[in-house]
N, CA, C and O of each residue as an XYZ file, in Angstrom:
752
protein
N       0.838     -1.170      0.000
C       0.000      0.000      0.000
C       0.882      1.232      0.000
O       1.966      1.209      0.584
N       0.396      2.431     -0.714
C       1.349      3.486     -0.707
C       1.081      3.981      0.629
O       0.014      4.034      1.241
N       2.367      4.370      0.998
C       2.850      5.241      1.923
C       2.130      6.385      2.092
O       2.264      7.152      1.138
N       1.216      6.888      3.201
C       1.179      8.374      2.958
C       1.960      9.192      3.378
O       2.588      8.789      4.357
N       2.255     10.447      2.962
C       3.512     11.576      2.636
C       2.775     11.639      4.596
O       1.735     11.197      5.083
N       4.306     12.638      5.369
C       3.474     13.258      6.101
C       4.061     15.060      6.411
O       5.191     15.486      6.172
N       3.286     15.576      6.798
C       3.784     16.769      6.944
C       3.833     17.694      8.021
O       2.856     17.515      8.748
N       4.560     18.596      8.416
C       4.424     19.281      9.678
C       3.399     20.727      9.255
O       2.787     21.519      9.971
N       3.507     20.654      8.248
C       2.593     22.362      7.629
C       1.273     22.028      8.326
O       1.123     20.920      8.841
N       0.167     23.097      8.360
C      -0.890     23.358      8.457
C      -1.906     22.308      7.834
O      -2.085     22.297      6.616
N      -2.635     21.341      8.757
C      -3.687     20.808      7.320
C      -4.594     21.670      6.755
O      -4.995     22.794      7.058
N      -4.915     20.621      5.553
C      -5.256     21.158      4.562
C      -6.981     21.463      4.517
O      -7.726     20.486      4.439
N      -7.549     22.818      4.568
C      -8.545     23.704      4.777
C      -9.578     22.413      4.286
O      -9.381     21.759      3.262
N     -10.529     22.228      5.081
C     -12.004     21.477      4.796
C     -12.388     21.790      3.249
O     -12.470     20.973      2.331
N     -12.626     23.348      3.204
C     -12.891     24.104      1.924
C     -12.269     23.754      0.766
O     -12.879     23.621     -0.294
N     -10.721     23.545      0.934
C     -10.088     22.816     -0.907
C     -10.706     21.476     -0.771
O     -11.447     21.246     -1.727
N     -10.644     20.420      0.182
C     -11.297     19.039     -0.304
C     -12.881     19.230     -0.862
O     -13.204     18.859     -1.991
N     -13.788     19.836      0.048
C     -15.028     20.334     -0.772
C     -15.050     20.972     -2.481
O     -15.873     20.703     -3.356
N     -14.050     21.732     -2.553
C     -14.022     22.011     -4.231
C     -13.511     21.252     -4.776
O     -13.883     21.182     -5.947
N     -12.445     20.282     -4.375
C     -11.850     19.337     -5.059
C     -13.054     18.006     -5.365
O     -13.001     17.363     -6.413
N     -13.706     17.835     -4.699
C     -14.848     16.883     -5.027
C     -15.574     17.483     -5.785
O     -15.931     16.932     -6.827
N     -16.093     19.098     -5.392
C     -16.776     19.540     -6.588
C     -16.393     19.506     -7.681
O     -17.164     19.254     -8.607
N     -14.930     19.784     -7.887
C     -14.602     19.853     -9.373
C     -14.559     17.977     -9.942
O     -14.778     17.556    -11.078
N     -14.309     17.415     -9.064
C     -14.435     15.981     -9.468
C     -15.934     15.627     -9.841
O     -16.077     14.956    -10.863
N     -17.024     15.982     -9.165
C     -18.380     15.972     -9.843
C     -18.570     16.430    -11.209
O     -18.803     15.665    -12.144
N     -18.436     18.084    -11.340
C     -18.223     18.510    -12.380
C     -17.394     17.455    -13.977
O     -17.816     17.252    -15.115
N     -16.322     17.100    -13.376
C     -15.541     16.449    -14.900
C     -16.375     14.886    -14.780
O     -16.517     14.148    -15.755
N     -16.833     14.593    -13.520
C     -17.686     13.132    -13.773
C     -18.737     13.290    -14.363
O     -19.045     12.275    -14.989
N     -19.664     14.358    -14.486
C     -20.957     14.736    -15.009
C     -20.789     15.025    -16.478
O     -21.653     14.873    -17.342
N     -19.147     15.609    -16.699
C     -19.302     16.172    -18.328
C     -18.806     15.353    -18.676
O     -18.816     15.439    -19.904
N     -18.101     14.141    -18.248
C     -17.999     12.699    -18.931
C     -19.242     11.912    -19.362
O     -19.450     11.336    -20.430
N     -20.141     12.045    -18.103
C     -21.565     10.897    -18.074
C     -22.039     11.874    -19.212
O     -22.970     11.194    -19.643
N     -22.032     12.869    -19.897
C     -22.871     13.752    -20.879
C     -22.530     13.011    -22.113
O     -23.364     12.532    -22.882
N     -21.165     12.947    -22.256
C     -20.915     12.284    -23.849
C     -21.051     10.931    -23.858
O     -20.872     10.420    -24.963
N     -21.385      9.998    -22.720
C     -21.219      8.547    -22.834
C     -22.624      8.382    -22.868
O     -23.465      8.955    -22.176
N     -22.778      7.536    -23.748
C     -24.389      7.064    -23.880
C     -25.246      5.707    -23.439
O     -26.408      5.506    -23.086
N     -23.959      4.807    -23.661
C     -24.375      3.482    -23.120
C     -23.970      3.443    -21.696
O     -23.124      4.179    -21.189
N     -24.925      2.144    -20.852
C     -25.204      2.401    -19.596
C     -23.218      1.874    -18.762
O     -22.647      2.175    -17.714
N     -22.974      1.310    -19.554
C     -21.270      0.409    -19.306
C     -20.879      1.897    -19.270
O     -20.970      2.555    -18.233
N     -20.340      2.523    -20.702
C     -19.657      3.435    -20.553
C     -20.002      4.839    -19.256
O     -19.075      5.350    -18.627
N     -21.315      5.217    -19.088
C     -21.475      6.000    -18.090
C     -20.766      5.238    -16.745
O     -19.839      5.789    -16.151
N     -21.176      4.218    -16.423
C     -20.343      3.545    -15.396
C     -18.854      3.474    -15.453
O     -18.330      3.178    -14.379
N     -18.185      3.644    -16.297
C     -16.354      3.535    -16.571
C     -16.362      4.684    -16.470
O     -15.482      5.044    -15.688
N     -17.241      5.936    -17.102
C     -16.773      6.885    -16.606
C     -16.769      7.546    -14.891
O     -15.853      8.274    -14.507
N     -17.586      7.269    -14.263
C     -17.290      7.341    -13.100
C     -16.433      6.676    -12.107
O     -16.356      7.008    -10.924
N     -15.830      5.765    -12.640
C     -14.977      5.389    -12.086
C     -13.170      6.104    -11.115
O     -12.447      5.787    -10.170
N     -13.280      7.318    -12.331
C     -12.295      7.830    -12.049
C     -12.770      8.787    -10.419
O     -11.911      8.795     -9.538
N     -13.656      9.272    -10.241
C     -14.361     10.390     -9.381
C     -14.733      9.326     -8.249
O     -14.538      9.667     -7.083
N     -15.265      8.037     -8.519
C     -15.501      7.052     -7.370
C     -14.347      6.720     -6.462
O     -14.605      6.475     -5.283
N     -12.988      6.685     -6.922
C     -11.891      6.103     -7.045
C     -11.304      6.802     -5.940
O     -10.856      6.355     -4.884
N     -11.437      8.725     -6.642
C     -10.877      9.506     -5.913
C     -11.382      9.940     -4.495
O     -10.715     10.408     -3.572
N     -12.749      9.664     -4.549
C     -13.424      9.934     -2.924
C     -12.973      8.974     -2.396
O     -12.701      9.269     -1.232
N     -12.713      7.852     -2.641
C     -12.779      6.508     -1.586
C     -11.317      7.166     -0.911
O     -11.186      7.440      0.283
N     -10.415      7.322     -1.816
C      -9.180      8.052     -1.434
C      -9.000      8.970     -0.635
O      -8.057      8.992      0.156
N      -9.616      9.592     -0.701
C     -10.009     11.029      0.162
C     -10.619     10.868      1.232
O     -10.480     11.537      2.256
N     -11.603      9.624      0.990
C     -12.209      9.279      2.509
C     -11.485      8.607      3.566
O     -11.643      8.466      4.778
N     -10.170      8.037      2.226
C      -8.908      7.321      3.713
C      -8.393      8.232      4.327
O      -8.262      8.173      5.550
N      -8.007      9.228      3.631
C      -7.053      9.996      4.027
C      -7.697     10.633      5.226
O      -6.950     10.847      6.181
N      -9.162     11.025      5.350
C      -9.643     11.463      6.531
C     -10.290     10.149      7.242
O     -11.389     10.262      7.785
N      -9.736      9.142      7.237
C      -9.891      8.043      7.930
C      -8.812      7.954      8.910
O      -8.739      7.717     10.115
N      -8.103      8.195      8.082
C      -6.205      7.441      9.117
C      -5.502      9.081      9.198
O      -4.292      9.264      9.332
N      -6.430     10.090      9.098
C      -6.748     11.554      9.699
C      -5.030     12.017      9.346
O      -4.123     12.193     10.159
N      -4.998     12.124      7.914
C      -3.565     12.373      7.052
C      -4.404     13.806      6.599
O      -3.490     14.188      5.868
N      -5.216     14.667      6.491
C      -5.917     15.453      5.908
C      -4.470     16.577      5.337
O      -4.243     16.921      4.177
N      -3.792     16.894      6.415
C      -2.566     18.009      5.440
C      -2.166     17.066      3.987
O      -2.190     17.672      2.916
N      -1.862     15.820      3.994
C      -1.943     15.205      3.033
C      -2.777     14.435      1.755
O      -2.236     13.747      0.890
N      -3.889     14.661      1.837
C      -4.929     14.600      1.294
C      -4.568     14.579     -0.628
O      -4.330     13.766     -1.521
N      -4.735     16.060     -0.427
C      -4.415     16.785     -2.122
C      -3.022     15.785     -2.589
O      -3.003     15.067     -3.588
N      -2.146     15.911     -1.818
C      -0.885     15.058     -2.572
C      -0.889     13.645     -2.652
O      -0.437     13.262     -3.731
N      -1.298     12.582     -1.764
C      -1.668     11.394     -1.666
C      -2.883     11.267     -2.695
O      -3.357     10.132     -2.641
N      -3.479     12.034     -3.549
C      -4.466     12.017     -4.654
C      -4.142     12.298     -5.954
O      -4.858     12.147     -6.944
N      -2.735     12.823     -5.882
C      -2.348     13.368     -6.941
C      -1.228     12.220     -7.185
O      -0.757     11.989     -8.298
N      -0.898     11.599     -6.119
C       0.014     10.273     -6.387
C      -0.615      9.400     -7.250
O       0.077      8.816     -8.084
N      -1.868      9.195     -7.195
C      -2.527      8.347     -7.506
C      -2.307      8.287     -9.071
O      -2.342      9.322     -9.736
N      -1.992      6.577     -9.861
C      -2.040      7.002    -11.345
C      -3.495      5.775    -11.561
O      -3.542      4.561    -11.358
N      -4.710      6.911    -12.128
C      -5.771      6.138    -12.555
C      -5.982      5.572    -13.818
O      -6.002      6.339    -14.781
N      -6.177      4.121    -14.031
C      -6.246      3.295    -15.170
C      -7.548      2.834    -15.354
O      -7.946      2.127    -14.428
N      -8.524      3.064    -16.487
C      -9.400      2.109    -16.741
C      -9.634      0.576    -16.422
O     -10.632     -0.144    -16.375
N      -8.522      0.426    -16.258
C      -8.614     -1.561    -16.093
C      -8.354     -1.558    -14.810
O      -8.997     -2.483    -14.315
N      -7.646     -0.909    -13.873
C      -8.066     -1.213    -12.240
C      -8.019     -0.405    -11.390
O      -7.142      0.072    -10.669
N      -9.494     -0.234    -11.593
C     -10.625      1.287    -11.048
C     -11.111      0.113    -10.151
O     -10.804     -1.079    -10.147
N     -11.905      0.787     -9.450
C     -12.671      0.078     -7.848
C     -13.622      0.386     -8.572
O     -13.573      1.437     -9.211
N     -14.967     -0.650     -8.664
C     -16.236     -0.574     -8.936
C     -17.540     -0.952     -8.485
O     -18.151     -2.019     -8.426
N     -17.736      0.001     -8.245
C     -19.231      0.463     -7.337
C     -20.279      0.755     -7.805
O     -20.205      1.480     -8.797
N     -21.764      0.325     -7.308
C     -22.995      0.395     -7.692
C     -23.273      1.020     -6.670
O     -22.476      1.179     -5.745
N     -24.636      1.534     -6.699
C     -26.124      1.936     -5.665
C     -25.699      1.675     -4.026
O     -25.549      2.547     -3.170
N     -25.564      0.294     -3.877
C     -25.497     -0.601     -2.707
C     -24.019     -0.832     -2.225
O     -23.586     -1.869     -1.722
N     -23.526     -0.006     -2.402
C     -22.135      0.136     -2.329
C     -20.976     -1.320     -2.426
O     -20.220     -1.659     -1.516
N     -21.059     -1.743     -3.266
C     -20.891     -3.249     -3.527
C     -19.630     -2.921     -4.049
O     -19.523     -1.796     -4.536
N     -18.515     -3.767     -4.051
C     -17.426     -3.473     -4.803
C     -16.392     -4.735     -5.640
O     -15.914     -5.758     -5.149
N     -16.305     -4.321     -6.752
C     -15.533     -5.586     -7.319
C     -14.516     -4.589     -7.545
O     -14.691     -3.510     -8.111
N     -12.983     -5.219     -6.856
C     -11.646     -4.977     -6.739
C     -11.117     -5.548     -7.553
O     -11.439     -6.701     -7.837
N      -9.914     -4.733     -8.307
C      -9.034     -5.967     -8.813
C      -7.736     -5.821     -8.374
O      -6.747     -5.760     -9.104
N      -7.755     -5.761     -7.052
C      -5.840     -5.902     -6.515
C      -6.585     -5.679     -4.685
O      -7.749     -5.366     -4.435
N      -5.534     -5.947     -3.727
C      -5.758     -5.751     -2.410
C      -5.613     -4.116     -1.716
O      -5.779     -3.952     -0.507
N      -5.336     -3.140     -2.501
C      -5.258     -1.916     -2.196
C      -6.209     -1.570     -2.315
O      -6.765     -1.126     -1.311
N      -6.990     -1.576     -3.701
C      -8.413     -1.110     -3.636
C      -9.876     -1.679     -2.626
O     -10.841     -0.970     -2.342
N      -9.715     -2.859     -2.298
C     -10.164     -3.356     -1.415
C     -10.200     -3.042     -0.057
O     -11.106     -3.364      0.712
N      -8.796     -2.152      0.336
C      -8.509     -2.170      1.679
C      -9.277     -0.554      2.286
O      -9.719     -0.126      3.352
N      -9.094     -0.060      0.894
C      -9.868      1.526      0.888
C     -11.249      1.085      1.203
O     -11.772      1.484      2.243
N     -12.036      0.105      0.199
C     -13.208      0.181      0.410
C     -13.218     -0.602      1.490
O     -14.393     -0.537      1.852
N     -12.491     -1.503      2.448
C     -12.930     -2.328      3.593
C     -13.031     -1.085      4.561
O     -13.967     -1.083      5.361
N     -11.829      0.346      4.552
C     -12.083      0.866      5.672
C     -13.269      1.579      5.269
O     -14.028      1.640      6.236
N     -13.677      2.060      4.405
C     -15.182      2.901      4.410
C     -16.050      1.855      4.828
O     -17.037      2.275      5.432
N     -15.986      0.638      4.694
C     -17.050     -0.444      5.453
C     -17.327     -0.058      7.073
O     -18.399      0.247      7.596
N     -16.079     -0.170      7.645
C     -15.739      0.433      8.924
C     -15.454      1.454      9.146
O     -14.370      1.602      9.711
N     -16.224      2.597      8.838
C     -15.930      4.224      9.459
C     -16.149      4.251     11.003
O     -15.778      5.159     11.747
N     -16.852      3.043     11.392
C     -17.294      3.740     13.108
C     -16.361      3.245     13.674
O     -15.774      2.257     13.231
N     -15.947      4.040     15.118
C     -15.291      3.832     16.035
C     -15.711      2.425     16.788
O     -14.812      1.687     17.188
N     -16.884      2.124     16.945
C     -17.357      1.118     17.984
C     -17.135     -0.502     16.717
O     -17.054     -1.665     17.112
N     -17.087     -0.040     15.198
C     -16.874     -1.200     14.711
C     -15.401     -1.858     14.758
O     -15.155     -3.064     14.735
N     -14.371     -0.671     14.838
C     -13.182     -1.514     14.705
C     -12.946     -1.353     16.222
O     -11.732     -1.517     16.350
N     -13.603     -1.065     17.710
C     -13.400     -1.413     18.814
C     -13.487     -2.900     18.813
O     -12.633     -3.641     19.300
N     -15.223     -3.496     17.890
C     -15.307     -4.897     18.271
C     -14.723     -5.636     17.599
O     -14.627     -6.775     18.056
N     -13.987     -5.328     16.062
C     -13.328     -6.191     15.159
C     -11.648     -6.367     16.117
O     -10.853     -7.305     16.064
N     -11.591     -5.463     16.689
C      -9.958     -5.551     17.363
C     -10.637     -6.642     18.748
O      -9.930     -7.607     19.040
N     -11.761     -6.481     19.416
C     -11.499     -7.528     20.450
C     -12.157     -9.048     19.667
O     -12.052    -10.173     20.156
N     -12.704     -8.771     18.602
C     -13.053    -10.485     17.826
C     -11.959    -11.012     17.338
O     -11.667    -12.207     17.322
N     -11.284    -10.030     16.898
C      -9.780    -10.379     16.133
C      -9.000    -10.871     17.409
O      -8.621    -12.030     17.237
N      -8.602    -10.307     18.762
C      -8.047    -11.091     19.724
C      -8.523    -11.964     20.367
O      -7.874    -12.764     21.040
N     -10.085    -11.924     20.215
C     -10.730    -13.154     21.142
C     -10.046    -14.946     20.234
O      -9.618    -16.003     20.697
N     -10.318    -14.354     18.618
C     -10.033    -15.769     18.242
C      -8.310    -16.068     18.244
O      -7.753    -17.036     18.762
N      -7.751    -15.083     17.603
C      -6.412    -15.387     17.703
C      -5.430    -15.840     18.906
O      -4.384    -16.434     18.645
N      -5.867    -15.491     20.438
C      -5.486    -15.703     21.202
C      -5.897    -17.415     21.415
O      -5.131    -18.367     21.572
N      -7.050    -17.394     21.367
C      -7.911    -18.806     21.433
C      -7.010    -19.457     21.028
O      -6.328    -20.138     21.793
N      -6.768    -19.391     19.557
C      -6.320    -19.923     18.522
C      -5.435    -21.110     19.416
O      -5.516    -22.273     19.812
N      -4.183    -19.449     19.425
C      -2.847    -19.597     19.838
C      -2.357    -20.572     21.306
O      -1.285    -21.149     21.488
N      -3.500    -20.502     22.172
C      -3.610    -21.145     23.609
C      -4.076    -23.170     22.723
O      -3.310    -24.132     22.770
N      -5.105    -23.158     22.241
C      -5.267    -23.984     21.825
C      -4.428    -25.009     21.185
O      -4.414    -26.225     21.376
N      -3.435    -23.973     20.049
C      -2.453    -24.988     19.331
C      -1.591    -25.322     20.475
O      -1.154    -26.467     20.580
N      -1.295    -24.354     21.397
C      -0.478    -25.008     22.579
C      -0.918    -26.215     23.134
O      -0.157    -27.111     23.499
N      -1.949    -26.244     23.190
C      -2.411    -27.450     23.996
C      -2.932    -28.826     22.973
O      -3.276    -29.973     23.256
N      -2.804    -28.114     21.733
C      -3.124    -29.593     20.762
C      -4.363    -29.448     20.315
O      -4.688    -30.442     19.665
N      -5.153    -28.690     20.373
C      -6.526    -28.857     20.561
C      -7.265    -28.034     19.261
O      -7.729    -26.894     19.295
N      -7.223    -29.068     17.989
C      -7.937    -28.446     16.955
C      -9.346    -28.112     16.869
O      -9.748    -27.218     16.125
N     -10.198    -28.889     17.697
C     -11.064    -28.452     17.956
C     -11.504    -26.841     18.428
O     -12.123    -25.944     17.855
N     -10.876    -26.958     19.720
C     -10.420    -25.592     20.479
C     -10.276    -24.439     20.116
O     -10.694    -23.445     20.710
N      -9.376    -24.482     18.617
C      -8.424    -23.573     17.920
C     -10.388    -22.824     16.874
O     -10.940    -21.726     16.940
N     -10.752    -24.075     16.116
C     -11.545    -23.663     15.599
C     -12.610    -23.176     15.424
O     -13.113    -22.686     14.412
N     -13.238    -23.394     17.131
C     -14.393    -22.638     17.592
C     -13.972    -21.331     18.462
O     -14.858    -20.752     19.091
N     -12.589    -20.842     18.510
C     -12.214    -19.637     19.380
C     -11.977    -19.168     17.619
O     -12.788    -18.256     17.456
N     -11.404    -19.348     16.597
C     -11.687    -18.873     15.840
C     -13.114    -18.218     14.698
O     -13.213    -17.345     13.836
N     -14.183    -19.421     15.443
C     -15.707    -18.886     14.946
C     -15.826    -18.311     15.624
O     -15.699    -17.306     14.925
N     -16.079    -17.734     17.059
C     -16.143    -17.011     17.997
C     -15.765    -15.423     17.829
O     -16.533    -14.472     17.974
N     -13.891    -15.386     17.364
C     -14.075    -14.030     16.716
C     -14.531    -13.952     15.711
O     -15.291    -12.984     15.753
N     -14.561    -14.682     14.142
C     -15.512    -14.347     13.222
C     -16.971    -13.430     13.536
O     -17.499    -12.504     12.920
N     -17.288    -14.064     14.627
C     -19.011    -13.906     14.751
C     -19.070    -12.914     15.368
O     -20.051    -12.226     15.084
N     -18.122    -12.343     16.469
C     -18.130    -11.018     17.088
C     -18.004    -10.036     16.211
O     -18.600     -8.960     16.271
N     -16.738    -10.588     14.843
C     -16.667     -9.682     14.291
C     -17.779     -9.228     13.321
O     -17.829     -8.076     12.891
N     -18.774    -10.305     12.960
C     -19.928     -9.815     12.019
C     -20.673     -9.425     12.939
O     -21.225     -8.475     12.384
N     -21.133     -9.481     14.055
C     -22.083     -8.537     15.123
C     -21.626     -7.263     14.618
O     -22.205     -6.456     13.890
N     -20.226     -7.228     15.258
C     -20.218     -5.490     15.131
C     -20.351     -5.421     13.494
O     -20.587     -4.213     13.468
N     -20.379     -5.786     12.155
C     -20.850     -4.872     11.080
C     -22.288     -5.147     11.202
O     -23.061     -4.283     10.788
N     -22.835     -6.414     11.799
C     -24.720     -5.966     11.660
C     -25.076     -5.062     12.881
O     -25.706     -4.005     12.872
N     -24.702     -5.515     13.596
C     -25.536     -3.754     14.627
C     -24.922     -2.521     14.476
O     -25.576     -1.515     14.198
N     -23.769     -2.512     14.628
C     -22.929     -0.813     14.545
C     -23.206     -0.062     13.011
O     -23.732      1.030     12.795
N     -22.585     -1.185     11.918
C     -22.166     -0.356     10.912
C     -23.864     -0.611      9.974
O     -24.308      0.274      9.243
N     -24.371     -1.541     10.129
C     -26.056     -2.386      9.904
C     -25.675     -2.485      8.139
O     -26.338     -1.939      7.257
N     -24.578     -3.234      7.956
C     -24.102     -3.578      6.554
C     -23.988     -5.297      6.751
O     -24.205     -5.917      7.792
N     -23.669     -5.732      5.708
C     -23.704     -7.178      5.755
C     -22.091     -7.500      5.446
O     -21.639     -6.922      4.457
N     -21.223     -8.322      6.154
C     -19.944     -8.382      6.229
C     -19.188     -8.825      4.967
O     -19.628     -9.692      4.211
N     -18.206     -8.280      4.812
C     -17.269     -8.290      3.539
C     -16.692     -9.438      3.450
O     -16.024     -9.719      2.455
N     -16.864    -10.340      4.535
C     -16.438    -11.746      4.643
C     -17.118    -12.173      3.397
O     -16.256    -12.477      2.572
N     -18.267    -12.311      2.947
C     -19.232    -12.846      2.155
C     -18.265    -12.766      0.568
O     -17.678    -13.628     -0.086
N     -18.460    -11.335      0.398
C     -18.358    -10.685     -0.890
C     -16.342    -11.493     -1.437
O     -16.287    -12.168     -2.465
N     -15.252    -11.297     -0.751
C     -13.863    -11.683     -0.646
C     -13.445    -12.052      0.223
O     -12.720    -11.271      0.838
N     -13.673    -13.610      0.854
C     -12.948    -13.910      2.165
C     -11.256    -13.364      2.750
O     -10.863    -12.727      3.728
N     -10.684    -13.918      1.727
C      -9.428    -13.996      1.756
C      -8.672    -12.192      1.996
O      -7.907    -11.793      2.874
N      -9.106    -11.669      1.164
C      -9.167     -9.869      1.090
C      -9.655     -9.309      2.437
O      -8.946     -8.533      3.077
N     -11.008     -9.752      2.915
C     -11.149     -9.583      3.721
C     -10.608     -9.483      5.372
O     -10.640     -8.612      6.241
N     -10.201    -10.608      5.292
C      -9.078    -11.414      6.504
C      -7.871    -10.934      6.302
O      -7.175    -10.937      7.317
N      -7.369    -10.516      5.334
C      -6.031     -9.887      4.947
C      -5.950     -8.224      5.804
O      -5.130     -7.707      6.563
N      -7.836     -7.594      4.943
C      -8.069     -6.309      5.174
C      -7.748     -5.992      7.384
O      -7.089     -5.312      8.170
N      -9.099     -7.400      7.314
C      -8.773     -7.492      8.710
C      -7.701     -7.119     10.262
O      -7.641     -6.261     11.143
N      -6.903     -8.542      9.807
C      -5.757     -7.981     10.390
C      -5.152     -6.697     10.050
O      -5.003     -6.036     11.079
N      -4.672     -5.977      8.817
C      -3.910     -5.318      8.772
C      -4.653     -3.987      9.546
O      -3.895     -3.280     10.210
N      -5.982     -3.641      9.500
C      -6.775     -2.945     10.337
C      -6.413     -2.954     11.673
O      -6.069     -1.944     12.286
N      -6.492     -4.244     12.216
C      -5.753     -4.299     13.784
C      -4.629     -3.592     13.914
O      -4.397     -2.711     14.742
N      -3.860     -4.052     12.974
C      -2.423     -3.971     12.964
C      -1.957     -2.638     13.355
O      -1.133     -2.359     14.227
N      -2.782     -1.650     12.372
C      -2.837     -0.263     12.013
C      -3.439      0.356     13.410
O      -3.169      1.521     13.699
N      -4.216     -0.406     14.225
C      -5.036     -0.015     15.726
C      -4.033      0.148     16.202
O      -3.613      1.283     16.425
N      -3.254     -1.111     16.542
C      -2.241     -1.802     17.665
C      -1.069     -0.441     17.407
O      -0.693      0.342     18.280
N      -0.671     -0.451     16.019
C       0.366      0.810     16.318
C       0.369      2.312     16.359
O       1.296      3.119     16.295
N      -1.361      2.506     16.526
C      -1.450      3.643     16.542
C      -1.858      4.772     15.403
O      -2.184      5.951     15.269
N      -1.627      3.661     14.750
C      -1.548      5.106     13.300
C      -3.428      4.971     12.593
O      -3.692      5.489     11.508
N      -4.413      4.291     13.339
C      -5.936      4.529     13.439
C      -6.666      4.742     14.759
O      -6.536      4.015     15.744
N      -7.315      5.636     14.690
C      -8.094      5.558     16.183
C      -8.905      4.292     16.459
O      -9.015      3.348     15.677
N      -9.535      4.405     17.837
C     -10.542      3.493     18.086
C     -11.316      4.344     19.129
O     -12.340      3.902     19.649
């Protein structure tokens, strides 16, 4: 995942990210004008979908002086754009784009409170278990956090868990979310 820049300057005024989306509406709207078929209106938004999700990390993991430049890093390609419907559904094609849209899954504070104690309830389990031999053990302290962890997206976030949609992405997204708790560099 790219690095974000960081900086000691002033962050960056609420007001430029608001025009910067505006002007991203603007060039998404005078794209959707010349595209006629329902595919192409959809590719064209891709580029403007791409860039909020971006923008929404950046005021996720609260980089905001960095915002504008961590967007301008960005090089956007037709062939692997993040793609989104209505229902905010997403077909990824790499684990970066995924990890953007896993944290907009989890914007609330109380969801990655319970994904960090489901994530230690099973892993610890896990870990006590293989000590003791006990595959059984290992695999129901591992359903255990699974299931805490889909509580907190059906009551907190009231979405249906990303487990479904990319296991593997998911569990990847997962941990590295903790990871990002544990050292600080996301709130809870």
């Amino acid at each position: 995942m790219m690095a974000l820049p960081t900086s000691s300057s002033s962050p960056l005024p609420f007001c430029v990210c608001c025009g910067f989306i505006r002007l991203l509406n603007r060039v998404t709207y005078s794209r959707l004008q010349r595209h006629s078929s329902p595919f192409q209106r959809f590719s064209a938004a891709h580029f403007h979908l791409s860039a909020v999700l971006a923008l929404l990390r950046c005021f996720v993991l609260q980089h905001i002086s960095s915002a504008a430049t961590f967007l301008l890093s960005l090089s956007f390609s037709t062939s692997a754009m993040v793609n989104l419907n209505a229902k905010f559904q997403i077909s990824a094609s790499n684990h970066k784009e995924f990890y953007i849209y896993y944290l907009a899954k989890h914007s609330k504070q109380w969801t990655r409170r319970i994904h960090l104690i489901g994530t230690a309830i099973g892993v610890v389990g896990a870990a006590a278990s293989a000590v003791r031999m006990d595959a059984f053990g290992a695999a129901v302290s591992i359903a255990v956090g699974v299931a805490i962890c889909w509580a907190g997206d059906a009551m907190v976030e009231k979405t249906s868990p990303t487990t479904f949609k990319n296991p593997i992405w998911s569990t990847v997204s997962n941990f590295k979310m903790v990871a990002s708790i544990l050292t600080g560099d996301m709130n809870i």
